[in-house]
CHARMM-style PDB file with segment names, atoms N, HN, CA, C and O in Angstrom:
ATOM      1  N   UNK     1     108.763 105.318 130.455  1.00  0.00      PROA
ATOM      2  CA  UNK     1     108.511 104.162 129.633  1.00  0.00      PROA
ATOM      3  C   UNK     1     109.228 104.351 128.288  1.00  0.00      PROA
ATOM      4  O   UNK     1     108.932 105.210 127.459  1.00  0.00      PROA
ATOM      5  N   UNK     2     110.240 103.411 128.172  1.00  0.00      PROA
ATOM      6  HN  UNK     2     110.481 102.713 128.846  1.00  0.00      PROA
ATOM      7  CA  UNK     2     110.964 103.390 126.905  1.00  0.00      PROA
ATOM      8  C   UNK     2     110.235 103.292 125.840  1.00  0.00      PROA
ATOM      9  O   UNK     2     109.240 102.569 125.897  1.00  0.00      PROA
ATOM     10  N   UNK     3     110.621 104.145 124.355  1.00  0.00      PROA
ATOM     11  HN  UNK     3     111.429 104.733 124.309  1.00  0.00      PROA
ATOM     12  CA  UNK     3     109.687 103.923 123.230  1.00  0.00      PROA
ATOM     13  C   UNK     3     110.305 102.447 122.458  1.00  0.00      PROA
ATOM     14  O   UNK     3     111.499 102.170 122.571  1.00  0.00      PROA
ATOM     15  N   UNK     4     109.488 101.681 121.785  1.00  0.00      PROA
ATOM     16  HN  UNK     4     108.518 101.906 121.693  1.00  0.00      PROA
ATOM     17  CA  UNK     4     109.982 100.722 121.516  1.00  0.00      PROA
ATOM     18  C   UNK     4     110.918 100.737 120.128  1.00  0.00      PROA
ATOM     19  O   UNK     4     111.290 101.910 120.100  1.00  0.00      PROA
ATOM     20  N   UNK     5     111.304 100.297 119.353  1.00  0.00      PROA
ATOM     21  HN  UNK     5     111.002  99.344 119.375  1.00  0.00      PROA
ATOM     22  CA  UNK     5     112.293 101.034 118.230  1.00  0.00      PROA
ATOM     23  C   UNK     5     111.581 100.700 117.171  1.00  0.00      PROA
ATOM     24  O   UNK     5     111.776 101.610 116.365  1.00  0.00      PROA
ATOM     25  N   UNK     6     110.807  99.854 116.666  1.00  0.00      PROA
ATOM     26  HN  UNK     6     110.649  99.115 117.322  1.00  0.00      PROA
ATOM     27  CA  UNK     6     109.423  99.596 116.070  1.00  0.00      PROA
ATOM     28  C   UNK     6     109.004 100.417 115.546  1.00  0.00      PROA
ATOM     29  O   UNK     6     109.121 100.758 114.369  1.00  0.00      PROA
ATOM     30  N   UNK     7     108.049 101.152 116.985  1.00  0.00      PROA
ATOM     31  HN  UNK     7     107.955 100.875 117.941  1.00  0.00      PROA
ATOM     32  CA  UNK     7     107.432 102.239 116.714  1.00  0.00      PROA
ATOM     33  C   UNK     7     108.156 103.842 116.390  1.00  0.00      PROA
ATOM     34  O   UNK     7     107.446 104.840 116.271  1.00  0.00      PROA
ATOM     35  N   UNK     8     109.605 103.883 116.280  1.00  0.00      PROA
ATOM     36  HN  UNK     8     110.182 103.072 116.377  1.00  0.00      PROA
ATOM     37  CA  UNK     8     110.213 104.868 116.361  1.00  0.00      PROA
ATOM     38  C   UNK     8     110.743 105.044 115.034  1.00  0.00      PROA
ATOM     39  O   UNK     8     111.558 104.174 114.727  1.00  0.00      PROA
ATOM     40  N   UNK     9     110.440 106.213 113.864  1.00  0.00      PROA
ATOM     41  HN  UNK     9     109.778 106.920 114.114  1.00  0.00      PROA
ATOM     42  CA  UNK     9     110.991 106.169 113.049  1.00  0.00      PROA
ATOM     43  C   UNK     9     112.047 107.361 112.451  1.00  0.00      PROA
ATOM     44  O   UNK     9     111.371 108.380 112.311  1.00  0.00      PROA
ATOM     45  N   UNK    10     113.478 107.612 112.041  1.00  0.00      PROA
ATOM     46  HN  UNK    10     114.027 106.784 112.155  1.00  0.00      PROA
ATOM     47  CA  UNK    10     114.300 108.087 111.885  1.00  0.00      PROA
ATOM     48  C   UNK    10     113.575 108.951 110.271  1.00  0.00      PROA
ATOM     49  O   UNK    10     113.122 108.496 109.220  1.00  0.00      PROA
ATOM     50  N   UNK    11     113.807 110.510 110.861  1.00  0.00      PROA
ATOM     51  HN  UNK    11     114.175 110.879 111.715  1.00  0.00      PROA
ATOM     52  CA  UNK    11     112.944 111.345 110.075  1.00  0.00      PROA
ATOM     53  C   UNK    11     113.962 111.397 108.653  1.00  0.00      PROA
ATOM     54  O   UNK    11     113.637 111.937 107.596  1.00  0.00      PROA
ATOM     55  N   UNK    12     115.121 110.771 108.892  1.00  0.00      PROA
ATOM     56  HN  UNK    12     115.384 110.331 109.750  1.00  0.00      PROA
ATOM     57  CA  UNK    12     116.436 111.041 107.824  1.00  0.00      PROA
ATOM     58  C   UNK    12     116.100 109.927 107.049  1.00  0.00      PROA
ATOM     59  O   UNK    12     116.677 109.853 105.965  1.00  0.00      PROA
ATOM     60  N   UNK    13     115.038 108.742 107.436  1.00  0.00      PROA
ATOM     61  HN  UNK    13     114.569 108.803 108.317  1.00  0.00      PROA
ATOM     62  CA  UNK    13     115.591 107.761 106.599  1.00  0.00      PROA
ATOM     63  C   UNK    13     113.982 107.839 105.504  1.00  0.00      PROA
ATOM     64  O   UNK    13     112.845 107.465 105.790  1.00  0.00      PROA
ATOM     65  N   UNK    14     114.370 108.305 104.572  1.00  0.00      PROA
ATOM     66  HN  UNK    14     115.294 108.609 104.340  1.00  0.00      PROA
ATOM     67  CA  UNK    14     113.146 107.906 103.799  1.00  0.00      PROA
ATOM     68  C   UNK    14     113.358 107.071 102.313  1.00  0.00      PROA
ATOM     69  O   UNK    14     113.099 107.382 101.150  1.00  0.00      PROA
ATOM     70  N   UNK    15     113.881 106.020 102.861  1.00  0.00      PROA
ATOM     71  HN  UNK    15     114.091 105.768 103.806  1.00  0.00      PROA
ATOM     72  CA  UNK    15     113.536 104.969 101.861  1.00  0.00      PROA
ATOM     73  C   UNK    15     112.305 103.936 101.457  1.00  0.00      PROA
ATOM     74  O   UNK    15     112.118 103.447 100.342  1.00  0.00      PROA
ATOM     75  N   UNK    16     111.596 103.751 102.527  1.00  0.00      PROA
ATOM     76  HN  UNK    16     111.748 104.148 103.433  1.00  0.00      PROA
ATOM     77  CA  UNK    16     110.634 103.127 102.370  1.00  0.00      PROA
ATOM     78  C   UNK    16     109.352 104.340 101.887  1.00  0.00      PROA
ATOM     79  O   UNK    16     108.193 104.033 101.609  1.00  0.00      PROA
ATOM     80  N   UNK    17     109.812 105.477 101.884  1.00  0.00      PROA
ATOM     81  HN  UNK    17     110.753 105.726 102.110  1.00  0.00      PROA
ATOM     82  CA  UNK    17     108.144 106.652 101.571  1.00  0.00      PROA
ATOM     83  C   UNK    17     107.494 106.124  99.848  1.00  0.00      PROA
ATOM     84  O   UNK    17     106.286 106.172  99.616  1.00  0.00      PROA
ATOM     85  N   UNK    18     108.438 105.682  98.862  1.00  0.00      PROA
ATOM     86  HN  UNK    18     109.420 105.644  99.050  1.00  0.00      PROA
ATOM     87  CA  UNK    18     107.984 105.466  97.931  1.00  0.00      PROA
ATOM     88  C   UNK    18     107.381 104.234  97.721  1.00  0.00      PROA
ATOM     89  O   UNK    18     106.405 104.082  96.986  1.00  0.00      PROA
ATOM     90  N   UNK    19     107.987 103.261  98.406  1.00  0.00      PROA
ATOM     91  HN  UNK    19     108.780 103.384  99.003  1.00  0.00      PROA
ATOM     92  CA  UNK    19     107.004 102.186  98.538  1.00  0.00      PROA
ATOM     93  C   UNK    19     105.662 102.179  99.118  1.00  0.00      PROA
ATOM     94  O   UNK    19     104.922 101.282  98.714  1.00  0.00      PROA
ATOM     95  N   UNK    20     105.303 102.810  99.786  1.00  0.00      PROA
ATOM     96  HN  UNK    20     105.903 103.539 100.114  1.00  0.00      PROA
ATOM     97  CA  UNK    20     104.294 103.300 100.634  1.00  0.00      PROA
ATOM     98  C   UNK    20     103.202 104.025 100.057  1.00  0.00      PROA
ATOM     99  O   UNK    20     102.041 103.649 100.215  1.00  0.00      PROA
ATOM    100  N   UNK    21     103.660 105.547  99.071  1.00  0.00      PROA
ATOM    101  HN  UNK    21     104.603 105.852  98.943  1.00  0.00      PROA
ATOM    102  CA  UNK    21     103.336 106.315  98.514  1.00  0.00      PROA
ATOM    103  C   UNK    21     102.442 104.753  97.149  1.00  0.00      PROA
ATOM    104  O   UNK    21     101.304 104.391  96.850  1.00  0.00      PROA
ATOM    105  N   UNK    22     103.878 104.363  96.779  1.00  0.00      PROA
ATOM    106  HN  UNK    22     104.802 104.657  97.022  1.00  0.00      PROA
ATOM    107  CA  UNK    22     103.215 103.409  95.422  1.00  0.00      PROA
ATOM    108  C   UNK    22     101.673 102.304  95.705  1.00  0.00      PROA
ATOM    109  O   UNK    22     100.744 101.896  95.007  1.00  0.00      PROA
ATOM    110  N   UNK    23     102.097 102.174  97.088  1.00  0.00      PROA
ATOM    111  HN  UNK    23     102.851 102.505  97.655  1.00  0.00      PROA
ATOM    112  CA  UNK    23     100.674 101.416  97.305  1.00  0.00      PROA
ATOM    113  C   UNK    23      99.326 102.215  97.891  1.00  0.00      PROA
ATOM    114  O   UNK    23      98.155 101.857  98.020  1.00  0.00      PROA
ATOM    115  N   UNK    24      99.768 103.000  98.077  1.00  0.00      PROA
ATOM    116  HN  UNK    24     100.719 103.291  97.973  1.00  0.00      PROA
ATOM    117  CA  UNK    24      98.189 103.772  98.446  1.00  0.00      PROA
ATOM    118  C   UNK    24      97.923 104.903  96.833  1.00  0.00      PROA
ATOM    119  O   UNK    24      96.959 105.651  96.665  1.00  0.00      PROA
ATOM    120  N   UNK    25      98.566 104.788  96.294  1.00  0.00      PROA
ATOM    121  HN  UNK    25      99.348 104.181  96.431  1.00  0.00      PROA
ATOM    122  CA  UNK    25      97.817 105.272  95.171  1.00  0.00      PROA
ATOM    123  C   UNK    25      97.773 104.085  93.910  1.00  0.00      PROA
ATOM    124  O   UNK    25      97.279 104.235  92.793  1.00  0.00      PROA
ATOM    125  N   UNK    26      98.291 103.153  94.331  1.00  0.00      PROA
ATOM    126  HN  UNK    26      98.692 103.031  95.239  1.00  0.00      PROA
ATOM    127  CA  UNK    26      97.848 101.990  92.990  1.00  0.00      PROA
ATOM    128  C   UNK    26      96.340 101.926  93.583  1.00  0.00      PROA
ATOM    129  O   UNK    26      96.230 102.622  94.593  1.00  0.00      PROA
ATOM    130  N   UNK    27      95.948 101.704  93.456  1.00  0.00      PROA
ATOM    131  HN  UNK    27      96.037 101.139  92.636  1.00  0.00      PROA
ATOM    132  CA  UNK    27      94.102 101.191  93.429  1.00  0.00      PROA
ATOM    133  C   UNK    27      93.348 102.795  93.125  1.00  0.00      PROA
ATOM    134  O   UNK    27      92.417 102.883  92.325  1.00  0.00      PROA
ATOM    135  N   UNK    28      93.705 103.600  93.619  1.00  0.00      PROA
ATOM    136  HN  UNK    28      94.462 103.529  94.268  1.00  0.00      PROA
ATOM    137  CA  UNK    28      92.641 104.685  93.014  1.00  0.00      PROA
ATOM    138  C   UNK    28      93.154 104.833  91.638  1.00  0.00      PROA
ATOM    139  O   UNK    28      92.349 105.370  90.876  1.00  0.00      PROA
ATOM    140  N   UNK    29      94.388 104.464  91.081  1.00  0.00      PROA
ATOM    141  HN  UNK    29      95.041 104.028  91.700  1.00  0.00      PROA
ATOM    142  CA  UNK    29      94.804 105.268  89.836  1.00  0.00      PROA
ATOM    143  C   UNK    29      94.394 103.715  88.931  1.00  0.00      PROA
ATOM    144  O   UNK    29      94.203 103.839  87.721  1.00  0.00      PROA
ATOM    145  N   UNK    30      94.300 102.617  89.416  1.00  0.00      PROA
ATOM    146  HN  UNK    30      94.455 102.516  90.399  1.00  0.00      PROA
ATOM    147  CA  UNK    30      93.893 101.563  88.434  1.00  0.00      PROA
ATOM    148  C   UNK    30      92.767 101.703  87.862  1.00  0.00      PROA
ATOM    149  O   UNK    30      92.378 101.303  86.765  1.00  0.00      PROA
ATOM    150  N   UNK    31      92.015 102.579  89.048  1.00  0.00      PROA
ATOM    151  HN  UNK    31      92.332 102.905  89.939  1.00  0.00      PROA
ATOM    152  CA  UNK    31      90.337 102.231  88.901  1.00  0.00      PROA
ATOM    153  C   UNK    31      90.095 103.610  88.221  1.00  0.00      PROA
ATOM    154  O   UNK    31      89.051 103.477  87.583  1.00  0.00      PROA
ATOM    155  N   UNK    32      90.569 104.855  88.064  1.00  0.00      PROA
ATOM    156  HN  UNK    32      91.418 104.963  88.583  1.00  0.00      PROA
ATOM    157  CA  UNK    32      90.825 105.871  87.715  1.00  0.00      PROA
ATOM    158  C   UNK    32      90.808 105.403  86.328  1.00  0.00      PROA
ATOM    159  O   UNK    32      89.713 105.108  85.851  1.00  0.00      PROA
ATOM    160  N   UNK    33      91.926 105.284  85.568  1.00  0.00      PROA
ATOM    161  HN  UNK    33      92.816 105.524  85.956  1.00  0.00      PROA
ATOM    162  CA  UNK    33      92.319 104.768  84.393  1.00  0.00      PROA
ATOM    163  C   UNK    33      90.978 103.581  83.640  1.00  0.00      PROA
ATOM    164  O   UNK    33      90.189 103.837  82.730  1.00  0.00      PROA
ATOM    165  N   UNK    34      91.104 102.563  84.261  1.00  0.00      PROA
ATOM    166  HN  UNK    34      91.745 102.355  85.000  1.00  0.00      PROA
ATOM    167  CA  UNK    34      89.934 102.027  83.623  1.00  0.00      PROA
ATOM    168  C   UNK    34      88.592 102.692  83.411  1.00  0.00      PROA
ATOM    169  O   UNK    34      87.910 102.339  82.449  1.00  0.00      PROA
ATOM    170  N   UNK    35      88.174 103.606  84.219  1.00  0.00      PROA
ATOM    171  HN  UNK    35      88.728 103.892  85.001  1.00  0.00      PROA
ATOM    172  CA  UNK    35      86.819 104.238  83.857  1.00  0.00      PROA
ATOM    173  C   UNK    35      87.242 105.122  83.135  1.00  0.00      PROA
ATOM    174  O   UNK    35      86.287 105.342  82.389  1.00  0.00      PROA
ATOM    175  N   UNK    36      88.328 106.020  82.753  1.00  0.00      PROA
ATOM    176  HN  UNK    36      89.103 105.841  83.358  1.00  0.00      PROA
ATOM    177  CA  UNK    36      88.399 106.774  81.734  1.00  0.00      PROA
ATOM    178  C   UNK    36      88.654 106.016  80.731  1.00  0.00      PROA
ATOM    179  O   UNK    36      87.747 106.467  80.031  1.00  0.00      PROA
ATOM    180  N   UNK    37      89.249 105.050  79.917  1.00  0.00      PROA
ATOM    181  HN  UNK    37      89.986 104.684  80.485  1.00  0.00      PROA
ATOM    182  CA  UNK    37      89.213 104.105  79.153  1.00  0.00      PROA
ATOM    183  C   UNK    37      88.119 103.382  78.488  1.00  0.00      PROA
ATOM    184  O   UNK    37      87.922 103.058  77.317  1.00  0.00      PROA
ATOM    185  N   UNK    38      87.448 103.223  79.614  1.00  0.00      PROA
ATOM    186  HN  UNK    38      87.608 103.486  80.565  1.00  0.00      PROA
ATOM    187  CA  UNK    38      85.451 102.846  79.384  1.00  0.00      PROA
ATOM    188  C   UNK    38      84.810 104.216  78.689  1.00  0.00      PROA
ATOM    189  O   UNK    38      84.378 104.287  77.539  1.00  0.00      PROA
ATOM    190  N   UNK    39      84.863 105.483  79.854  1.00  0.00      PROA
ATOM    191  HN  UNK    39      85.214 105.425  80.789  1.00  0.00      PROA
ATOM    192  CA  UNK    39      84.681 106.850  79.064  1.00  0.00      PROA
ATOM    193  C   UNK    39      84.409 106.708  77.916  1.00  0.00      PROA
ATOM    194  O   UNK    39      83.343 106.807  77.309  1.00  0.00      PROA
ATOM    195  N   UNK    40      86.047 106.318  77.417  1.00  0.00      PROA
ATOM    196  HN  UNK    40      86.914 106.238  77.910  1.00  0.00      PROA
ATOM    197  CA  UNK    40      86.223 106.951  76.020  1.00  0.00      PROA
ATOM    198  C   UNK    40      85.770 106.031  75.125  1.00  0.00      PROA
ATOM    199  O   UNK    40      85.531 106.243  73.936  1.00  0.00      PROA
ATOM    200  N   UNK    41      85.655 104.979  75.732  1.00  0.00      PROA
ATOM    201  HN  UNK    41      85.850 104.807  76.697  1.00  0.00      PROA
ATOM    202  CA  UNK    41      85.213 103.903  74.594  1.00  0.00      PROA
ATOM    203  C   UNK    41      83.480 104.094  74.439  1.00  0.00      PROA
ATOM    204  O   UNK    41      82.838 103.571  73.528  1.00  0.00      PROA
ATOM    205  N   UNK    42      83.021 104.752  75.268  1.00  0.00      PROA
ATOM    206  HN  UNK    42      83.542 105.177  76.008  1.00  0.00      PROA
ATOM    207  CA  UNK    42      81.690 104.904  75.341  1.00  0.00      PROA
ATOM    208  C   UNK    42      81.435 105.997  74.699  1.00  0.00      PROA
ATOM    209  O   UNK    42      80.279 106.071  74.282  1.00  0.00      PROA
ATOM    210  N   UNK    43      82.240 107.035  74.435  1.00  0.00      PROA
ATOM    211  HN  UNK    43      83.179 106.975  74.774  1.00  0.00      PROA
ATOM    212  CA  UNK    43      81.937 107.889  73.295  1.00  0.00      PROA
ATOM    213  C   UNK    43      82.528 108.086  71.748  1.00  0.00      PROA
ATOM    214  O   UNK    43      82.352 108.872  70.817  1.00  0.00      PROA
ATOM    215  N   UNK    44      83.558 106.576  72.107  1.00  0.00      PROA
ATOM    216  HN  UNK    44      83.701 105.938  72.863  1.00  0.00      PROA
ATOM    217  CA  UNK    44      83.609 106.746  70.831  1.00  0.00      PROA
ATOM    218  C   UNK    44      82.260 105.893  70.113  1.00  0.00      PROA
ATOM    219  O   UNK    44      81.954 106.263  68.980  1.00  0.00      PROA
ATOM    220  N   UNK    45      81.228 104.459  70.911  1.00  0.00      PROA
ATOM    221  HN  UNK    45      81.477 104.158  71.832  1.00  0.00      PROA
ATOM    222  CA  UNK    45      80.957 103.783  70.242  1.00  0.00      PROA
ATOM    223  C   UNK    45      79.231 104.429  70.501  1.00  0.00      PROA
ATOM    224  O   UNK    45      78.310 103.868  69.908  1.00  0.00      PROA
ATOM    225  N   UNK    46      79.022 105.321  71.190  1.00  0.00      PROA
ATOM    226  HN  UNK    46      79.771 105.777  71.672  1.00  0.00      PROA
ATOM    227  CA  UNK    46      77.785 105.956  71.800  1.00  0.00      PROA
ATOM    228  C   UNK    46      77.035 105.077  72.562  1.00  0.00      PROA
ATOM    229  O   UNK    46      75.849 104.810  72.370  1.00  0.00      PROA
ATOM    230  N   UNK    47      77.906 104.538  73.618  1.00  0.00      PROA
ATOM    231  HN  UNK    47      78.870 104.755  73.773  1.00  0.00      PROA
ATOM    232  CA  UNK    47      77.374 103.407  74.557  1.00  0.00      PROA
ATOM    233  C   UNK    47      77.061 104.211  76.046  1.00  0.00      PROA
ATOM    234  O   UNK    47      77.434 105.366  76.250  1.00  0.00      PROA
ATOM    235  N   UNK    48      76.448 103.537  76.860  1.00  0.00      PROA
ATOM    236  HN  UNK    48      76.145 102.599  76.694  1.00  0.00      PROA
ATOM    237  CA  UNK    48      76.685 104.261  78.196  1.00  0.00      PROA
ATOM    238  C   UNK    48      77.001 102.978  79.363  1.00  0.00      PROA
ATOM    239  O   UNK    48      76.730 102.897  80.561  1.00  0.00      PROA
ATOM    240  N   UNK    49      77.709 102.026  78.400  1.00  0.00      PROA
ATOM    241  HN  UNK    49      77.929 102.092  77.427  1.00  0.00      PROA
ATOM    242  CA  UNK    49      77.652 100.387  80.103  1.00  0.00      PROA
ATOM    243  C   UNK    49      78.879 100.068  79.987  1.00  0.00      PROA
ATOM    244  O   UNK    49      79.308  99.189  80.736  1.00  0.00      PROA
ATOM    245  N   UNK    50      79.825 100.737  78.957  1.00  0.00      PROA
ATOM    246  HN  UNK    50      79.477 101.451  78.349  1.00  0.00      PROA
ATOM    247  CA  UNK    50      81.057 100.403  79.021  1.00  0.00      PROA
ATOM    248  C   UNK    50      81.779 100.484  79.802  1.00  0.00      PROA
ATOM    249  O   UNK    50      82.692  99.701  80.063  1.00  0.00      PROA
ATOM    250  N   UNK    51      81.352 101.936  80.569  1.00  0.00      PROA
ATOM    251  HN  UNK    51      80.611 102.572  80.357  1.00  0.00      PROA
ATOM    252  CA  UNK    51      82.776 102.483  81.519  1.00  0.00      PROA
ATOM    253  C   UNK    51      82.509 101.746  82.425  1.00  0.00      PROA
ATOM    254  O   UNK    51      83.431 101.505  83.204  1.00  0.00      PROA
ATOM    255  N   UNK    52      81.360 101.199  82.644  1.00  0.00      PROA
ATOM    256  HN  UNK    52      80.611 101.395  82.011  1.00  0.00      PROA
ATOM    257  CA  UNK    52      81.050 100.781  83.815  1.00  0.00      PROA
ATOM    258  C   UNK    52      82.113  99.225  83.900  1.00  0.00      PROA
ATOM    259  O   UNK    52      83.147  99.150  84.563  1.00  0.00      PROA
ATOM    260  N   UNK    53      81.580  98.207  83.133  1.00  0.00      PROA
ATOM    261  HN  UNK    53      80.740  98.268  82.595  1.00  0.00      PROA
ATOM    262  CA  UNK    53      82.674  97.390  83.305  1.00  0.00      PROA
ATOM    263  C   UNK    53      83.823  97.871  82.858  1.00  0.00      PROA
ATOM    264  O   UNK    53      84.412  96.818  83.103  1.00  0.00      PROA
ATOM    265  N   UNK    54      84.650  98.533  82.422  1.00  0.00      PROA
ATOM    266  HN  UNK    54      84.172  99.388  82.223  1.00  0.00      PROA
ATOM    267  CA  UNK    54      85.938  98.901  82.436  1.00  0.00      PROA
ATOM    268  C   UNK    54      86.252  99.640  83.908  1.00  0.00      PROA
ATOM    269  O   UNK    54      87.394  99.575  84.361  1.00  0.00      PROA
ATOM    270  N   UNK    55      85.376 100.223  84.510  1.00  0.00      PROA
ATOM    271  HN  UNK    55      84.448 100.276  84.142  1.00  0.00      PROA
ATOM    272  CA  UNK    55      85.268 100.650  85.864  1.00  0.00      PROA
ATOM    273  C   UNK    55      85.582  99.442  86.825  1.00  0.00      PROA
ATOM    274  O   UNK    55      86.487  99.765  87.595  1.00  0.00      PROA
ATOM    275  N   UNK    56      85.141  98.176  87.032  1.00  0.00      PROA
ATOM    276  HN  UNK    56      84.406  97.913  86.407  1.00  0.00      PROA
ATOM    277  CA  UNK    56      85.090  96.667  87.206  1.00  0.00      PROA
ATOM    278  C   UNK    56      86.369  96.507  87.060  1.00  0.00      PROA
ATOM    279  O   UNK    56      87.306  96.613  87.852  1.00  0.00      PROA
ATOM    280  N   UNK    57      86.318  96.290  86.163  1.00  0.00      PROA
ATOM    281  HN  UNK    57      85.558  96.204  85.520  1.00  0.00      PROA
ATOM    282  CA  UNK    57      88.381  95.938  85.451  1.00  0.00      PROA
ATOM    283  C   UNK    57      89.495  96.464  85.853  1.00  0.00      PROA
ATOM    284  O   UNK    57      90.608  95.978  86.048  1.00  0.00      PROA
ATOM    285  N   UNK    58      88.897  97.951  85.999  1.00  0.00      PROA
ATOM    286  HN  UNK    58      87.992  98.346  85.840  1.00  0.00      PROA
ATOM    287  CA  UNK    58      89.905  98.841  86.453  1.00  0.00      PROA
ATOM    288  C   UNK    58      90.479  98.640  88.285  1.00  0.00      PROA
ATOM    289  O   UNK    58      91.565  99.025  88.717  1.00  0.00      PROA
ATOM    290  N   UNK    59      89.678  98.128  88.872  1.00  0.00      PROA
ATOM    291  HN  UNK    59      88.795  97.815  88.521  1.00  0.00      PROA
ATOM    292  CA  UNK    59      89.252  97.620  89.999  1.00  0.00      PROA
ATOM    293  C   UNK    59      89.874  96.942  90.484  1.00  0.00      PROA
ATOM    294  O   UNK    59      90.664  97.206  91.390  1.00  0.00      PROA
ATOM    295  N   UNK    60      89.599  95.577  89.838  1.00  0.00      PROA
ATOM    296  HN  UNK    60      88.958  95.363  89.102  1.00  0.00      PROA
ATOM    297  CA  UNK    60      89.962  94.249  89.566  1.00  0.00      PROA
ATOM    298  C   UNK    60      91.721  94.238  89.919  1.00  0.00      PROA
ATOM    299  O   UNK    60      92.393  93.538  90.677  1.00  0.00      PROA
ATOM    300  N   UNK    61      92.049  95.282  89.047  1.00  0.00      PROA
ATOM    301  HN  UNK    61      91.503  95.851  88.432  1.00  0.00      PROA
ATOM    302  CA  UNK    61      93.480  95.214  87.869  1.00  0.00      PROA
ATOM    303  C   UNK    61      94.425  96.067  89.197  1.00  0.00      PROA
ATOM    304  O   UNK    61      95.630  96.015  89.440  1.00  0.00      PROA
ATOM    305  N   UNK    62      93.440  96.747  89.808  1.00  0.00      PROA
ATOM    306  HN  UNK    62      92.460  96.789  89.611  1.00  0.00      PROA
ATOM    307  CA  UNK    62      94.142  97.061  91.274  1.00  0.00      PROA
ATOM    308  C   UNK    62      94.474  96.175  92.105  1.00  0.00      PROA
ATOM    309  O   UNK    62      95.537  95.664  92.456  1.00  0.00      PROA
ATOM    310  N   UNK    63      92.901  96.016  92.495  1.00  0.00      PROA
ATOM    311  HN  UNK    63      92.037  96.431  92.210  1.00  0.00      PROA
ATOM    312  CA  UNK    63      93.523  94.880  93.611  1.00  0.00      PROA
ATOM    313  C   UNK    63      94.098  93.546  93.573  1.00  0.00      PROA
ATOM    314  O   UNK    63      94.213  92.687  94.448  1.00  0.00      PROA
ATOM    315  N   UNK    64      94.475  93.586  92.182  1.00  0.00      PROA
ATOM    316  HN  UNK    64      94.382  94.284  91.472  1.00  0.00      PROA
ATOM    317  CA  UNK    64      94.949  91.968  92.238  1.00  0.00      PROA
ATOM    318  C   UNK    64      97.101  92.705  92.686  1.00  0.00      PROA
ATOM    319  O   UNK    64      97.893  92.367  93.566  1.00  0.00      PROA
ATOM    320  N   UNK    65      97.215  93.825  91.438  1.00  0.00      PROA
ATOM    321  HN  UNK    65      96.572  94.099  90.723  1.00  0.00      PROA
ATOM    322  CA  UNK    65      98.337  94.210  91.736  1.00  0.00      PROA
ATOM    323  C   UNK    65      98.668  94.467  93.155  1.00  0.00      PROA
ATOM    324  O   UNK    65      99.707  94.021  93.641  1.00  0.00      PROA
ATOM    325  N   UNK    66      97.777  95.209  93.875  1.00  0.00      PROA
ATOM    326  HN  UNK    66      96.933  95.571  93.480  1.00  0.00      PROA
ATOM    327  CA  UNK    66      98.270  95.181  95.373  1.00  0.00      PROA
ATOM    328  C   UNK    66      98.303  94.188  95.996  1.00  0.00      PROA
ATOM    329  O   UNK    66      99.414  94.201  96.526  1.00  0.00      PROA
ATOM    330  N   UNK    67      97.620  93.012  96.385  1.00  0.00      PROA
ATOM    331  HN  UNK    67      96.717  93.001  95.955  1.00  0.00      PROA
ATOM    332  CA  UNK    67      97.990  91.927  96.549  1.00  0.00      PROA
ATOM    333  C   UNK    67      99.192  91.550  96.285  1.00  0.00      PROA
ATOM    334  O   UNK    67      99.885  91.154  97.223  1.00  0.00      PROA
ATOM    335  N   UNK    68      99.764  91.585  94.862  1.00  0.00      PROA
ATOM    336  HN  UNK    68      99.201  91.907  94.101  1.00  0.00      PROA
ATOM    337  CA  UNK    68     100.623  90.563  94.359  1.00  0.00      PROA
ATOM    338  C   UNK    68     102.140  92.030  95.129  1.00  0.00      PROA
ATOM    339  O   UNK    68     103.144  91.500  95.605  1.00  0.00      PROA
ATOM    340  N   UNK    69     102.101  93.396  95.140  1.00  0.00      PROA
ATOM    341  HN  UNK    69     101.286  93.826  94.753  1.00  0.00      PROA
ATOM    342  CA  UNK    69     102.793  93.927  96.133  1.00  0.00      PROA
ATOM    343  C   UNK    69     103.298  93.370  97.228  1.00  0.00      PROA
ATOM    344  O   UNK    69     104.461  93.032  97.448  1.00  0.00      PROA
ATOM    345  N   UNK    70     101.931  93.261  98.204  1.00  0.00      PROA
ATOM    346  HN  UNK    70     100.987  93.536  98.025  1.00  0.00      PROA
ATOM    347  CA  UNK    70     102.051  92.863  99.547  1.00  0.00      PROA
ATOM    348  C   UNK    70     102.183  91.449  99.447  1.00  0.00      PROA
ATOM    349  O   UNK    70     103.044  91.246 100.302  1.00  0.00      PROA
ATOM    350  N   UNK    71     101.923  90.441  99.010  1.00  0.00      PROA
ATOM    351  HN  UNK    71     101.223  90.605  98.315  1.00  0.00      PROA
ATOM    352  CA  UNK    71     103.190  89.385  98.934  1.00  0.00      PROA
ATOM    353  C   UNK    71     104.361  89.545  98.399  1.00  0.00      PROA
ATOM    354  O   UNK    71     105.119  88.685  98.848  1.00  0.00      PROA
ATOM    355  N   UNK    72     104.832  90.173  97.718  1.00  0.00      PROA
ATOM    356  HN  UNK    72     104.216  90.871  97.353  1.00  0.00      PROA
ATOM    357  CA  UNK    72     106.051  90.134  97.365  1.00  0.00      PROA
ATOM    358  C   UNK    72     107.435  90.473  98.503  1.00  0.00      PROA
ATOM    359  O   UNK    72     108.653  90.375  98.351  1.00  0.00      PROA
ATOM    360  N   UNK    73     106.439  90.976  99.851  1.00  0.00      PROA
ATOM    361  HN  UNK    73     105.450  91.056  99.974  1.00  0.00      PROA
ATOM    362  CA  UNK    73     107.468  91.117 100.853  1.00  0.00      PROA
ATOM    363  C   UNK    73     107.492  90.021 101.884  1.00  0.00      PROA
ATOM    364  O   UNK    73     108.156  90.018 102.920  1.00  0.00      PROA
ATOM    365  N   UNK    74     106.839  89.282 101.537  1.00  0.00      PROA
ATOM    366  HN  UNK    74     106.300  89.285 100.695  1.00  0.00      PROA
ATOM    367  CA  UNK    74     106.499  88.184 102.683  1.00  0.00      PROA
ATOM    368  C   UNK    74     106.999  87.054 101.962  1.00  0.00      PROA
ATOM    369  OT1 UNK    74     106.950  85.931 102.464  1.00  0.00      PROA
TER     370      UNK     74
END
């Protein structure tokens, strides 16, 4: 049974790894960043609900960018 060429990928060609790489770490590093941002704003102002919505935001600020990624190829 022939492999289909689809599913077959050329170990020489790695142009697409960074595109790939860029979308599976945009959303942990959005949401990453915004709660340290909240963090800090929470110790600078001696709050403890900040990070949390900056945690939200940080979120948000992902998944809208990945979205707007994955249309950008379609």
């Amino acid at each position: 049974m022939p492999k289909s060429d689809a599913l077959t990928m050329d170990p020489g060609d790695t142009r697409g790894i960074g595109k790939y790489i860029n979308l599976a770490l945009l959303l942990p590093i959005a949401t990453f960043v915004g709660y340290a941002m909240g963090y800090g704003l929470d110790m600078l102002f001696h709050t403890t609900w900040i990070r949390y919505v900056f945690l939200l935001i940080g979120s948000l600020a992902g998944f809208i960018e990945l979205i707007r990624e994955l249309n950008k190829d379609t």
